[in-house]
N, C-alpha and C positions, 0 to 999 in steps of 0.2 A: 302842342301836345296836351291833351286832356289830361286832368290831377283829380280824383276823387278821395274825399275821406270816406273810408267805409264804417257803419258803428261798431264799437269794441263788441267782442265776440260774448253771446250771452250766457253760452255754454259756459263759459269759463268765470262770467259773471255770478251766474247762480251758484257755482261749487265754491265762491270765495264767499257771497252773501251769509249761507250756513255756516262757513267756517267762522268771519267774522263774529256771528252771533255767539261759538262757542268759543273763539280766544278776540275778546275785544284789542287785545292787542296789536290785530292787524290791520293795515289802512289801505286803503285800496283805493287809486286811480286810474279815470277812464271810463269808469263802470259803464255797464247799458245804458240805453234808453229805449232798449224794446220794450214793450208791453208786459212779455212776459215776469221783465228783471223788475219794473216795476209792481206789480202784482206781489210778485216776492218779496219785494222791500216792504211796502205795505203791511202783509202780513205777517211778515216778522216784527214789524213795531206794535201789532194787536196781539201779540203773547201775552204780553204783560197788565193786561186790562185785566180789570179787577170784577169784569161780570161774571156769571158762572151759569150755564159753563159757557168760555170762549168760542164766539161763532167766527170761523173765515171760510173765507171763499174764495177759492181760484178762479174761477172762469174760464178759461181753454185752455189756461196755462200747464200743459203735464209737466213740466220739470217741477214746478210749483207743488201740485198737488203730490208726487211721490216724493220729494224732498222733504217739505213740512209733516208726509207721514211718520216719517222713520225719527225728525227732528223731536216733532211734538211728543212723540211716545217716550222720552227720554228726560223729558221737562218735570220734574215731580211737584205732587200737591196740585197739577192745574186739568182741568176736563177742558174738552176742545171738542166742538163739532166740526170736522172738515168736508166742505163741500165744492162744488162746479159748478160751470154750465150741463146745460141738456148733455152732449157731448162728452161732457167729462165724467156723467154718469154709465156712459155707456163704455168707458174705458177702463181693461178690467188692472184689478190692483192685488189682486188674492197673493199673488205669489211672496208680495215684497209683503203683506200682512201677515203671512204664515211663517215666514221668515223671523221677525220682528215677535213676533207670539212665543219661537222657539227662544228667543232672547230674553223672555218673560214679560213682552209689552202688553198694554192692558186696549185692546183696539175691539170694537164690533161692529159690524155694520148696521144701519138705519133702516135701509131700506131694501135696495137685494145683496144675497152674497156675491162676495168677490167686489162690489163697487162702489165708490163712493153714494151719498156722503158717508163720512166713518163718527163715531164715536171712540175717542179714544183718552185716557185719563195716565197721563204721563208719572212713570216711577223709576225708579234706579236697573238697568236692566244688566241681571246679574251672569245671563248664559254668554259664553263668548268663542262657542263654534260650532257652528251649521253647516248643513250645503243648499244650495240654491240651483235652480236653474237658468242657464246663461244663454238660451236662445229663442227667449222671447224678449224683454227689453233692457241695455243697460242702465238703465234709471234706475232700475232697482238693485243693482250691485253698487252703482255709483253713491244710491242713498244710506246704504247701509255703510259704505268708505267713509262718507265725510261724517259720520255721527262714531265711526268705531273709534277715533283715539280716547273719547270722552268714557266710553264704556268701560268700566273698573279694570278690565282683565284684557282690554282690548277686544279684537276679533280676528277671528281665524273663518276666511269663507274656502268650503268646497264648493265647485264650480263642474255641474253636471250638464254634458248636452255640448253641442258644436255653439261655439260663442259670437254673438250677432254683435257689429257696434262695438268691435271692440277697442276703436280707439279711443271711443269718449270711458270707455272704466280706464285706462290708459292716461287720460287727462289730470283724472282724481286724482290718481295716483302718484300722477307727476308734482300736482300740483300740493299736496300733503307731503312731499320730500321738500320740496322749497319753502317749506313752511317749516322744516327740520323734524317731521315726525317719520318715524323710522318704518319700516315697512317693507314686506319679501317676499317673494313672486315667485311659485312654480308653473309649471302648464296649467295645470289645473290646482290651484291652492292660492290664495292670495292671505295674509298675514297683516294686520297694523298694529302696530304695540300703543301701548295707552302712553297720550301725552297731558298731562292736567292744565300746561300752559306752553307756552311760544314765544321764541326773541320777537320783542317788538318790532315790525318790520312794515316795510311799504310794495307795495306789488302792483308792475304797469299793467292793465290790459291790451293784448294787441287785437285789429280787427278781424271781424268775426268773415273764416273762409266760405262760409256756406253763401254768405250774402255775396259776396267776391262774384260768386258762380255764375252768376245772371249776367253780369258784365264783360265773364268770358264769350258767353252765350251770344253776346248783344255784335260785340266786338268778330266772334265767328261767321255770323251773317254779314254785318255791314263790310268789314274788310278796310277801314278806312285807317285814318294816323292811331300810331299808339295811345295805348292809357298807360298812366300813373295811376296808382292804389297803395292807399296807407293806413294806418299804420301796420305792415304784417312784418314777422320775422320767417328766415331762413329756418332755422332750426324750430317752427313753430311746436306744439303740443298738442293743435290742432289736426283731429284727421283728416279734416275735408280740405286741408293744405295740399290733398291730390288730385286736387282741382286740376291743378298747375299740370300735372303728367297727362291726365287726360284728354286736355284740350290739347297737347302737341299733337293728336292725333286730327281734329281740326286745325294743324297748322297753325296755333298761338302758340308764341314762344314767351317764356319766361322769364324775367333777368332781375337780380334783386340788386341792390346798392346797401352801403350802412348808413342808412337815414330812417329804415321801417321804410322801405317803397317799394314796391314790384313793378317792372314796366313790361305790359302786355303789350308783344309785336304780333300783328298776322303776316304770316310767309307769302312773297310775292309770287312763288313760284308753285301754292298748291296744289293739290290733285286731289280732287273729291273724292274718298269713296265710296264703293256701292255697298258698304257694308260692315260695320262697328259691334262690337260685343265688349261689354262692362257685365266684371263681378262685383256688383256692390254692397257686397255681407258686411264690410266695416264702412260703407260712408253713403246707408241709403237716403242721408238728404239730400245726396245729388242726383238724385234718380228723374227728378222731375227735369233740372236743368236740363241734364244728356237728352232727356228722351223728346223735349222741345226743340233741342238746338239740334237734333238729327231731324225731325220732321219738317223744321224749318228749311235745312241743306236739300232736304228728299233724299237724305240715307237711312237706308234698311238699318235697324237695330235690334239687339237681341241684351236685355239686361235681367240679370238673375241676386239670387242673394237678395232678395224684395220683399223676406216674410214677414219685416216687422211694420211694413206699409199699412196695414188692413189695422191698427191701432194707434195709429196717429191723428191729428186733428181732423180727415176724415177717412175713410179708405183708400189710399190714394192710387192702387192700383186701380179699381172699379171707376175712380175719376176722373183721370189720365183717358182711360179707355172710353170712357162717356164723351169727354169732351171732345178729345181727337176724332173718334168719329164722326161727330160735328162736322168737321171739317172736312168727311171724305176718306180717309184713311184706312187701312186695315189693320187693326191690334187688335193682336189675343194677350190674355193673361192667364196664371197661372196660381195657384197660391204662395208664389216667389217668383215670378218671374215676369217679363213685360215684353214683348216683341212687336214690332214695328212693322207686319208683312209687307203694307205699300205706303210708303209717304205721301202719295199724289192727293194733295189738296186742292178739290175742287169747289168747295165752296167756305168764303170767308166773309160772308154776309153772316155772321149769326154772334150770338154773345157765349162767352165764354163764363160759364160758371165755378164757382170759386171756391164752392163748398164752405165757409168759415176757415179758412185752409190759404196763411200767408204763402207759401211755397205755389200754391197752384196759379196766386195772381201774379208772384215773381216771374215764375217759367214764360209760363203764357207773353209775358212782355217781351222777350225775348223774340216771340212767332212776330208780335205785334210791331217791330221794328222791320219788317216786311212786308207786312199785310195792317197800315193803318188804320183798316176801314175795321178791322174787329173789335167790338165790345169788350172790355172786363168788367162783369159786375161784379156791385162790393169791391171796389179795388180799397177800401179803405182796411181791410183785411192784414196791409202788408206791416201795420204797426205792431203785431203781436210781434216781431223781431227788425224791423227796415225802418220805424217812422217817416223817417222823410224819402223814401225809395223813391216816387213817382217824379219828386223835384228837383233830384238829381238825376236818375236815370234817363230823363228825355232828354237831357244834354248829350247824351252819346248818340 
């Protein structure tokens, strides 16, 4: 039986990195080693330089660059230039700036509105309730959570619009109650009361489900002996732990132990079908997985809830659609939605492009466990979250 370690999950990485830096009290093992969480580590240790004003730089990292927005605006006495890649210039940030402005933060942009780089000169931010809008990214609800206990008065977010992602603001949240800062939830209203410090404590990371995905993928095609995968829990706080429900419909079954293990079986006794539909408004990072691992099988697919796609590392609906075509295929898109008319790949002579976009060389692998002869360029891509993806995954 196959055992893989998957790396600790980065989403839950970053929301402890900020917390860390505001209650040094916390310790934290496991951490990443995606790209991204190193990025953030980095630049939380260039806070404290003494040049003026402080220049960092993300890179493609988005959790990175809206995290450090809301962090750095809260730092008093220090100016900070925050900047990107190409890409990250073109990733809009207004909402979580405007946001952050009604708090009294001192932020402007450089270059165009709405985008990085920012200009921002960190002060005591004394407003402590707004409303925001919740369906275009949770990053920016999640950045304004992990900085509210710090803020004098707390914060109080109103929460307008049908809410995208909503298990990663779900995470924070979880993850600020285990850390004992207090905190209350209506449909729309979220609440964090001001904590100034925190019981000294230690916190595991489990691994990260999103990466999981590609191995259900991998495992849905080949149909061979089970995998093992670790570290995850049952009860994880991860959303895309619904990984696990959706593949039952490829006929992977799921079964956990208490060791942190999952073991992935495929059903002896499948039945393809002609036809799958995913709502993925709370877990569009799986969107590339399904919509590979259906094109793979030659099932029709129909996935919606896909509007926060066209603002990620690169459109990924328009990429999806590029690429698959490549291959033969019939997909239309929508501006939320991705449908799969024909599966039939008739040509696998060509390279698969990657966009700057780990997820798009992860999926695509998945194809590529049936169709050896396909390209991924840039496969080195898969370190902003997977480092070592490609030297594990050919084991399966």
């Amino acid at each position: 039986m196959l055992n893989f370690t998957i790396p600790a999950s980065k989403s839950i990485s970053n929301r402890l990195l900020i917390l860390r830096y505001l209650y040094p009290e916390l310790k934290i093992n496991n951490l990443s080693t995606a790209q991204d969480t190193v990025v953030l580590q980095k630049a939380l240790q260039q806070i404290n330089r003494q040049d003026y004003p402080v220049s960092i730089n993300t890179g493609h990292a988005g959790t990175a660059m809206r995290f450090l927005t809301a962090l750095l605006s809260t730092i008093e006495g220090k100016t900070f230039i925050l900047d990107g890649s190409e890409r990250m210039r073109q990733r809009p940030v207004k909402i979580l700036v405007e946001a952050l402005q009604k708090l009294g933060a001192d932020i402007s942009y450089i270059r165009n509105e709405g985008y990085p780089p920012l200009k921002i000169t960190g002060k005591t931010l004394t407003g402590n309730e707004i409303s925001i809008a919740q369906n275009v990214s949770s990053q920016y609800i999640s950045a304004l959570l992990l900085i509210a206990p710090q803020l004098p008065k707390g914060l109080t977010l109103h929460l307008k619009g049908k809410q995208v992602s909503k298990p990663y603001v779900q995470m924070t949240l979880s993850i600020l109650q285990r850390l004992g800062i207090r905190t209350g939830q209506t449909a729309n209203l979220i609440k964090v009361y001001p904590a100034k410090s925190i019981k000294a404590q230690t916190l595991n990371i489990e691994g990260d489900w999103s990466s999981a995905s590609y191995f259900y993928g991998a495992l849905a095609v080949l149909r061979h002996q089970p995998v093992i995968l670790t570290p995850f829990e049952k009860n994880s706080i991860q959303g895309d732990r619904k990984i696990a429900d959706f593949f039952q419909l490829f006929g992977i079954k799921t079964d956990y132990d208490n060791s942190q293990k999952i073991i992935l079986t495929p059903a002896k006794d499948y039945q393809k079908p002609e036809f799958l539909s995913f709502d993925l408004l709370e877990n569009p990072d799986l969107a590339q997985t399904l919509a590979v691992t259906c094109l793979t099988l030659g099932i029709k697919c129909r996935l919606t809830g896909l509007q926060t796609l066209r603002i990620k590392e690169t459109d990924r609906l328009s990429a999806l659609q590029t690429e698959m075509q490549k291959l033969g295929a019939n997909v239309t898109i929508t501006d939320n939605s991705l449908e799969i008319v024909s599966p039939e790949i008739t040509n696998t002579n060509v390279a698969i492009d990657t966009y700057d976009d780990h997820r798009m060389a992860m999926s695509f692998a998945i194809l590529q466990k049936k169709y050896p002869e396909l390209i991924i360029n840039r496969p080195e891509v898969v370190v902003k979250s997977f480092p070592g993806f490609w030297k594990i995954f050919k084991k399966v």
